[in-house]
N, C-alpha and C positions, 0 to 999 in steps of 0.2 A: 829317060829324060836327060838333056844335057842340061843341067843346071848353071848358071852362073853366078859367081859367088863374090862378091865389090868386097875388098876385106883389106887390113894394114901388112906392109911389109916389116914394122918393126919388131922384135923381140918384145911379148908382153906376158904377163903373171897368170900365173894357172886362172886366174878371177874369168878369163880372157879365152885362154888355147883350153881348156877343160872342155866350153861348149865347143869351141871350132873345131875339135878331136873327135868329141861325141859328133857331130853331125856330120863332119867328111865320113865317120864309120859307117851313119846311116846310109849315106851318100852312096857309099862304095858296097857295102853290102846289097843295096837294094837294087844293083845294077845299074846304077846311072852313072855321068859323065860330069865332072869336072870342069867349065869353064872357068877360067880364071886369069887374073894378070901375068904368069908366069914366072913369078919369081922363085927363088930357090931362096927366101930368106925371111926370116918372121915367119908372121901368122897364117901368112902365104904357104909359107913351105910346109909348117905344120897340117894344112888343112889338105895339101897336093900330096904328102907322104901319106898321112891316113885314108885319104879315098884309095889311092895307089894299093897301100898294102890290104884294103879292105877288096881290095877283086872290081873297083873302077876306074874307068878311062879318064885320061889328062887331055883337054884342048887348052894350052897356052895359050895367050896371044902379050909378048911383052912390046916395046918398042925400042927402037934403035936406042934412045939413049942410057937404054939402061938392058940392054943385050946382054951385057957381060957378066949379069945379076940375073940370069934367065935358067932356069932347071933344061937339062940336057934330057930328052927325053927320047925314047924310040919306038919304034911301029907297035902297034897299031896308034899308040898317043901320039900327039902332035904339037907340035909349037911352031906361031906363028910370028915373027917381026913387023911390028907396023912401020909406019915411016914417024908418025907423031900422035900425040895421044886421043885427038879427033879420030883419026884411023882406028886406033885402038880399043875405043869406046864403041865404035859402029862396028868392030870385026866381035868383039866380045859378045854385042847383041843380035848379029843374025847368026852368032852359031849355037845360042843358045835358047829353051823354050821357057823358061822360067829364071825369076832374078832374085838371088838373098843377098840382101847389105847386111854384113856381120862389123864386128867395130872394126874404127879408120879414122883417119887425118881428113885434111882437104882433099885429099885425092879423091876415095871414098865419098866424101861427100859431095863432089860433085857428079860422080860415077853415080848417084844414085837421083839426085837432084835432076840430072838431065833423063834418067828414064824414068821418074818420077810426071816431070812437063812433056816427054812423049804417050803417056797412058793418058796424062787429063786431055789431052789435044786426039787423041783414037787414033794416035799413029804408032798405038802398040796392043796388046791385049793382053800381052804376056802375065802371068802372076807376080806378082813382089812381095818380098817377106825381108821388114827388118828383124832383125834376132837381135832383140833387145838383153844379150849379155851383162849381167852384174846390173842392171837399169843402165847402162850406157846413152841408152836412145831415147829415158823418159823427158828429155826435155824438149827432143825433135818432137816427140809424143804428142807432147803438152802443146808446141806451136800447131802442130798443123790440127789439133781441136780447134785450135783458137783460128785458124785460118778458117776451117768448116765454119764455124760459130760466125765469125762475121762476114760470111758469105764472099772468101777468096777463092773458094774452089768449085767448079761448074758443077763438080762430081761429088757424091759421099765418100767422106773417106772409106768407109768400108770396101767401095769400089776402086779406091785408088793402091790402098797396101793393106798387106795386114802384118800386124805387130806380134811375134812370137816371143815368149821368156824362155823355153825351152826347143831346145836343136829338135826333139821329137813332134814340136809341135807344130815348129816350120816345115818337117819334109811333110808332113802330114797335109798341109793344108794347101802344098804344091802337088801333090799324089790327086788330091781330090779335086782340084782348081783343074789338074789335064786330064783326068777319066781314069785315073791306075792306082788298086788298091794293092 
């Protein structure tokens, strides 16, 4: 599977790079692929060196204005430059067949927001899985019950994402969501 992974570029505490470490492992030992924003820094880098030394493939895709913060990578991996982060968001998701939002800023969360509104809308099918690291996401949690509850969403949430506490529990339920145990 080429996975893609919405995650922060900052530097953050084991509370954080523990599950992102565990899960690039799973990532990488189980044979799959890497998408990601390409950075070579933070939690980025953390999660593209563990897939890496775990025996899986890197598809970058960074954008121009931040090239120069972009992991240098060589064949068979790949890194792509978009022109702007529109581009970058649409290259991240057709090269990928499943999406984990791990923790993040605004970036992240719009990274995940916009393929959130293309699954309600059936302009996607893909799986999503937030990895609710440290509870980070139980408060996105809490709104989007409250969005089901007062009938803002066309869909079940169940149908929309599903919320993992543990890295084993998200490759898991991406393995089963595309047919591969």
């Amino acid at each position: 599977m080429n996975i893609c992974v919405f995650l922060s570029a900052a530097d953050l505490d084991d509370r954080y790079t523990r599950p992102a470490r565990e899960f690039a492992e799973l990532l990488g030992k189980g044979g799959h692929t890497l998408v990601w924003g390409g950075s070579e820094s933070g939690l980025m880098k953390v999660v593209a060196d563990g897939v890496h030394a775990s025996g899986g493939g890197l598809v970058g895709v960074s954008v121009e204005f931040l090239a120069a913060k972009a992991r240098v990578v060589t064949a068979p991996d790949e890194m792509v430059i978009a022109a702007d982060l529109a581009e970058r968001k649409r290259l991240l998701m057709e090269k990928a067949d499943a999406v984990v939002v791990m923790v993040g800023g605004t970036g992240t969360l719009d990274e995940a927001t916009e393929i959130l509104e293309l699954k309600k809308h059936g302009k996607t099918d893909k799986p999503i899985v937030l990895l609710n690291s440290a509870g980070f996401y139980d408060g996105l949690k809490e709104q989007f019950r409250r969005m089901e509850d007062e009938g803002f969403l066309p869909i079940p949430l169940t149908d929309l994402v599903f919320f993992a506490e543990e890295p084993v529990g998200a490759l898991a339920y991406l393995e089963e969501s595309l047919g591969q145990q």
